[in-house]
N, C-alpha and C positions, 0 to 999 in steps of 0.2 A: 817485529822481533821482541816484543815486550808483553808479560801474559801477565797479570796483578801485580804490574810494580817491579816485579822479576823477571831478567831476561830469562827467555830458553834457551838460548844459544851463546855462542862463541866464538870469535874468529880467534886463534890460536897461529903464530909463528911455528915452523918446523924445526924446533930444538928444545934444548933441554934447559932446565936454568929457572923457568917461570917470568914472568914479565912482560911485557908489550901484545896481552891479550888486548881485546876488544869485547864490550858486553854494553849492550842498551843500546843508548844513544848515540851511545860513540859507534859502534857497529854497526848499527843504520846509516850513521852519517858517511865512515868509511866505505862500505856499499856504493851507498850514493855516488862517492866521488871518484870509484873507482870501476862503476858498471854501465853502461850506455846498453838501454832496453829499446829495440824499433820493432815496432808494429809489424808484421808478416800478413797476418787478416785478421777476419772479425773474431779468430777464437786461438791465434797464436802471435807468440812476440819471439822474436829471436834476443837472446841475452849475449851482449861482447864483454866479457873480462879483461879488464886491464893488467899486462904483467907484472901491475905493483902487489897483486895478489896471489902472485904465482909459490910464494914463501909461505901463503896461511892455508889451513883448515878450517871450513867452518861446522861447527859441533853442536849438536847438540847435549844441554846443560844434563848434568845427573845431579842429581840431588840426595847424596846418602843418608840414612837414618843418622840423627845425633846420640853422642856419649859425653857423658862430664869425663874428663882424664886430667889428669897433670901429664905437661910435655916438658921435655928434658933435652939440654944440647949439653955435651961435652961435660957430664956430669952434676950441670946445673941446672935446675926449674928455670924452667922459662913462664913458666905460667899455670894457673888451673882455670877450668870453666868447660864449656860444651866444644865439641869437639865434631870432627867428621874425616874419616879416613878414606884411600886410594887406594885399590889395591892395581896394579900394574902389571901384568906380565910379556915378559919378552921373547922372541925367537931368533933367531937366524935363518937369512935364506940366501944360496946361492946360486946364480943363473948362469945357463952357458950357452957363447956362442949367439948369434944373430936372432937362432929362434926362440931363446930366451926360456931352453929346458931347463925345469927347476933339478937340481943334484943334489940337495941338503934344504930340506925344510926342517927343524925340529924349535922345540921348547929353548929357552935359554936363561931360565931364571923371574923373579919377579922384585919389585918392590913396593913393602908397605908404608905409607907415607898417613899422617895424621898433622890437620892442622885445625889451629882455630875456627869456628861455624863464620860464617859472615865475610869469611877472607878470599876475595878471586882468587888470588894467586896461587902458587901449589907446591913452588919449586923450593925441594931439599938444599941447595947450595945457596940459593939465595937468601936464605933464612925464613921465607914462609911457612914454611912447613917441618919437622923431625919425621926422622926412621922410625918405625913401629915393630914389632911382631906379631905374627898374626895368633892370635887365641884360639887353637879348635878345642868343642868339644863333644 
């Protein structure tokens, strides 16, 4: 799970907030402790997940181009130096009934989030990261 130093991946909690990711070693080891691999034959292994990962995702990393910016919370610098931004977009969907007809699929908005270069973490409330807007041109 480790490519120069840098993980590729991710195990990610399902929710919002930032925090109690996994990356490197730690994410191998949680793996580890939480997958029992048994041999099937000479060219397949059956994989058992444990329910302690029924809460994560595992991602792979993206790595966006950097920007130097100054970030700003609640009017005030937080900081200047290189930066790297999220852009997020969100939908709605609504299913019905047993057979699980979708009735509302659409867009529902997005968020631009910008944090520090070198920072796991991501999450706007938890103070890793600040709102952006996005610059077209």
């Amino acid at each position: 799970f480790q490519e120069g130093g840098e993980g590729r991946y991710v195990l990610k909690p399902q929710r919002e907030g930032g925090g109690y990711n996994f990356y490197g070693k730690e994410l191998a080891d949680k793996l580890k402790e939480n997958c029992t691999i048994t041999a099937v034959d000479d060219k397949e292994s059956d994989v058992q997940l444990s329910p302690a990962l029924s809460e994560f995702i595992l991602m792979e990393r993206l790595f966006p181009p950097q920007q130097r910016a100054i970030l700003t919370r609640n009017g005030q610098v937080e900081g200047t130096g290189m930066t790297i931004s999220e852009l997020g977009c969100f939908g709605t969907i609504i299913a019905s009934g047993e057979e699980g007809e979708v009735v509302h699929n659409e867009y529902a908005g997005f968020l631009l989030r910008t944090k520090f270069s070198g920072v796991d973490e991501g999450g706007v409330a938890s103070g890793f990261a600040t709102l952006s807007s996005p610059y077209l041109c």
